[in-house]
N, C-alpha and C positions, 0 to 999 in steps of 0.2 A: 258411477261408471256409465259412460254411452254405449251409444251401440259400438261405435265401431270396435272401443276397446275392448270389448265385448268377440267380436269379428276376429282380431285381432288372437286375442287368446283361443279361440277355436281352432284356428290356422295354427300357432303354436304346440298345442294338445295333438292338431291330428298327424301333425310332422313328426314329430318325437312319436306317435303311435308309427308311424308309417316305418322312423328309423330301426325302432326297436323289430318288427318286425322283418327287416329286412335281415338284421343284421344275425337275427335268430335263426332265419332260412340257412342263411352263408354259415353261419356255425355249425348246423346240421349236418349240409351237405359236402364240410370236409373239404377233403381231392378230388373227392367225384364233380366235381361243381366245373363244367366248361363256360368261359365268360368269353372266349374269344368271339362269342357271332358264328351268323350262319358260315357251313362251310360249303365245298363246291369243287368237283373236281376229284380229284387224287386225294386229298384233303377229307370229302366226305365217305363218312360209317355207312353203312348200308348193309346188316346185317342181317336182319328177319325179313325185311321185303326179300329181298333177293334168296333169299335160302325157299320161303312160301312161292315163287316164282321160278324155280327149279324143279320143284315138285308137282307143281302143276301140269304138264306136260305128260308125266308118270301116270300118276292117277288119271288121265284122261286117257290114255293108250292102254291101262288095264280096266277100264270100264268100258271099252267098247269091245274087247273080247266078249 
Protein backbone atom coordinates (compact mmCIF):
# COMPACT_ATOMS: atom_id res chain seq x y z
CA UNK A 1 0.00 0.00 0.00
CA UNK A 2 1.10 3.77 -0.67
CA UNK A 3 0.40 6.53 0.91
CA UNK A 4 -2.19 7.76 -0.60
CA UNK A 5 -4.18 4.47 -0.32
CA UNK A 6 -3.42 4.85 2.85
CA UNK A 7 -5.07 8.74 2.75
CA UNK A 8 -7.64 7.23 1.04
CA UNK A 9 -8.92 4.73 3.53
CA UNK A 10 -8.64 7.32 6.45
CA UNK A 11 -11.03 9.59 4.60
CA UNK A 12 -13.25 6.51 4.08
CA UNK A 13 -13.12 5.39 7.96
CA UNK A 14 -13.79 8.99 9.09
CA UNK A 15 -16.84 9.52 6.79
CA UNK A 16 -18.73 6.30 7.88
CA UNK A 17 -17.51 7.56 11.59
CA UNK A 18 -18.99 10.91 10.86
CA UNK A 19 -22.30 9.19 9.13
CA UNK A 20 -22.86 6.86 11.88
CA UNK A 21 -22.69 9.54 14.23
CA UNK A 22 -25.00 11.76 12.64
CA UNK A 23 -27.40 9.48 12.06
CA UNK A 24 -27.31 8.35 15.87
CA UNK A 25 -27.97 12.24 16.97
CA UNK A 26 -31.32 12.27 14.37
CA UNK A 27 -32.35 8.92 15.91
CA UNK A 28 -32.27 10.33 19.31
CA UNK A 29 -33.62 13.38 18.80
CA UNK A 30 -37.04 11.90 17.39
CA UNK A 31 -39.66 15.02 16.71
CA UNK A 32 -38.06 17.12 18.57
CA UNK A 33 -35.37 17.68 16.03
CA UNK A 34 -36.06 21.19 14.09
CA UNK A 35 -33.89 21.07 10.63
CA UNK A 36 -35.72 23.91 9.06
CA UNK A 37 -32.78 26.76 9.92
CA UNK A 38 -32.85 29.67 11.60
CA UNK A 39 -36.14 31.29 12.00
CA UNK A 40 -37.20 35.16 12.10
CA UNK A 41 -40.05 37.00 12.61
CA UNK A 42 -43.48 35.60 13.69
CA UNK A 43 -41.85 32.30 12.78
CA UNK A 44 -39.34 32.66 15.79
CA UNK A 45 -39.70 30.83 19.71
CA UNK A 46 -38.67 33.32 22.15
CA UNK A 47 -39.64 31.79 25.25
CA UNK A 48 -37.25 32.28 28.38
CA UNK A 49 -35.56 35.43 27.14
CA UNK A 50 -38.68 37.26 27.06
CA UNK A 51 -40.42 35.72 30.05
CA UNK A 52 -36.48 36.78 32.21
CA UNK A 53 -37.18 40.23 30.51
CA UNK A 54 -40.64 40.63 31.82
CA UNK A 55 -39.52 40.11 35.18
CA UNK A 56 -36.82 42.24 35.14
CA UNK A 57 -38.59 45.47 35.52
CA UNK A 58 -40.55 43.86 38.67
CA UNK A 59 -37.70 42.93 40.65
CA UNK A 60 -36.16 46.32 39.91
CA UNK A 61 -39.34 48.49 41.24
CA UNK A 62 -39.39 46.10 44.35
CA UNK A 63 -35.71 46.72 45.16
CA UNK A 64 -35.91 50.15 45.26
CA UNK A 65 -38.71 50.33 47.73
Amino acid sequence: MDKTEIAMIKILVGFILFAALALFVIMKGGDSLDMSGEKHGADAVHSEPAKADASAPAAEASAAK
